[in-house]
N, C-alpha and C positions, 0 to 999 in steps of 0.2 A: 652326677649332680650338675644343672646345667647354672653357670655362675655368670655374669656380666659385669664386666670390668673397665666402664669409661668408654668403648668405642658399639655397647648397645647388643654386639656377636655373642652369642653364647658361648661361654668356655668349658669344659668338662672336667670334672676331678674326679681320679682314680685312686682309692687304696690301694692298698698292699698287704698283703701278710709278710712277715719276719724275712728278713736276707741277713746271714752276716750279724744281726743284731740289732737291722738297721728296721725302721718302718719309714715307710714314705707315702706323701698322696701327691699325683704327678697331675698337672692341672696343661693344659691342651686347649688352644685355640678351635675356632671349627673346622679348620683345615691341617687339622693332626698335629699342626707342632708346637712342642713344648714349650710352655709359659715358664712353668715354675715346679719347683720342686719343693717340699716340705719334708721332716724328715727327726725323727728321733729315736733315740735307743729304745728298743724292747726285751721282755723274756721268748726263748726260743720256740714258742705259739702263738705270740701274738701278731694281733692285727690292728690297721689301724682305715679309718672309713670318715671322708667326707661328712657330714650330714646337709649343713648349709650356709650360706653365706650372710652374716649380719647385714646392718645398713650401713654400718662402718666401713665394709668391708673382711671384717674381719672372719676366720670360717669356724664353724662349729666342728666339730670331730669326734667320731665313739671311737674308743680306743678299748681292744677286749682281749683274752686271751685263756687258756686253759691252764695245764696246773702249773706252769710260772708263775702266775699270777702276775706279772707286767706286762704292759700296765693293765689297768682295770676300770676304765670312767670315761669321764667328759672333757673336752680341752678345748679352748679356743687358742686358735693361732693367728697371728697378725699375717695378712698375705704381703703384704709388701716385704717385712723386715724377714719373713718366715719361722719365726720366736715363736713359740708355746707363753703365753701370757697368764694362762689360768689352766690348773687342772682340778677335777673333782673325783675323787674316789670312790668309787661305786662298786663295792664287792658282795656278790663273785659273778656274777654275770648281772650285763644288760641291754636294754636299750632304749634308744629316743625313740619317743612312736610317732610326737607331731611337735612342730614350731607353731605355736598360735597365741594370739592375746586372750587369752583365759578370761580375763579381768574387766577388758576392757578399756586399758591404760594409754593407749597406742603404742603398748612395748611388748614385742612377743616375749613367751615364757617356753620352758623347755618341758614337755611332758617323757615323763622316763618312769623306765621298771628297771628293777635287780635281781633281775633271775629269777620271778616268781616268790619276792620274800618283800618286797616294800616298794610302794608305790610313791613318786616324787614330782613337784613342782619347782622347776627353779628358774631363775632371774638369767638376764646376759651374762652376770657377773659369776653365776654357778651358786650362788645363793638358794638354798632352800627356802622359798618360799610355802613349801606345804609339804609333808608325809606322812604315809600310811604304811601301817604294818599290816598288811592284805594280801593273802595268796592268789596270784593270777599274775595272766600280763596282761597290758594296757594292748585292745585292738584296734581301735578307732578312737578320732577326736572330730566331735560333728555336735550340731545341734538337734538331735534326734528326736524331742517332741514340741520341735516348733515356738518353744518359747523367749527365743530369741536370746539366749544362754546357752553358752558351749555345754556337752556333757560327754565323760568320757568312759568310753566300753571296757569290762575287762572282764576275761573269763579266765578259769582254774578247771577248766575241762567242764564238769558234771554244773559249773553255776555262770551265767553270766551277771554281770552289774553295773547299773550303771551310776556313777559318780558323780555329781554335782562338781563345777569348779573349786573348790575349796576343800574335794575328795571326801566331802559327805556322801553317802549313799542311798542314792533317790529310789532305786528297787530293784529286788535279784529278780532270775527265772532260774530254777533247778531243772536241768535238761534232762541226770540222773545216768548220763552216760557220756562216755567222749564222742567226740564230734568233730567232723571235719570245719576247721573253724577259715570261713571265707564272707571276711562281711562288706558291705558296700553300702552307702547312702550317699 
């Protein structure tokens, strides 16, 4: 994840899966060396991933794991102090598919899924602003008929949908088989 931090250079952030109990994302100048470390306890599968960096500064984080179940959601971390500030529980899997202003606000919003059981909208603050109990995962976030309104993709294998910002559902297509799912616009 490439981040800039005051001097304009791109920095990079690295997850990690579990050491010791430990998770970390280790953040790296462009000449390889070490900025910063971040860093908290998890169950003995989990991981923890970068996603992006707010305007604050501060980073977004998936934090995911198998049957420890810790942790399981969304976290933002202050980079300066390296503190976890917020976290959101998101069980039993998921992930962030895209950072965008849905709305229009000039505030991006977090689009996420849970493992194929419920689809979500939420704030910087981790606030749900919108959910749906819909099987799929979220594949794209694009304005895909032009109307100058985000709309976002999701398939369940055999149907794709697509979602209106507000996660109404503007119209499926039943494909009636799995599919190798690679989309692009």
């Amino acid at each position: 994840m490439p981040l800039k931090y005051g001097d304009g250079i791109d920095d990079i952030g690295v997850g990690s899966s579990v050491n010791n109990s430990t998770l970390q994302i280790f953040f790296y100048d462009g000449n390889g060396n070490l900025l910063k470390i971040l860093s908290k306890t998890g169950g003995y599968d989990s991981h923890m991933r970068p996603v992006t960096r707010l305007q604050n500064g501060n980073i977004v984080v998936s934090e995911g794991s198998g049957y420890s179940r810790d942790p399981r959601g969304y976290a933002v971390f202050n980079y300066n102090i390296g503190n976890e500030i917020w976290y959101y529980d998101v069980v039993p899997a998921h992930a962030i598919t895209s950072i965008v202003d849905m709305d229009k606000d000039g505030k991006d919003e977090i689009i996420a899924s849970n493992g194929n059981l419920k689809q979500y909208i939420l704030d910087y603050n981790l606030n749900v602003l919108s959910n749906l109990d819909l099987k799929g995962y979220i594949e794209l976030v694009n304005d895909i008929d032009g109307d100058g309104n985000l709309e976002i993709v999701i398939s369940d294998g055999p149907t794709i949908r697509v979602l209106e910002g507000n996660l109404n559902e503007k119209w499926n297509y039943k494909c009636w088989q799995r599919y190798n799912k690679h989309y692009s616009l």
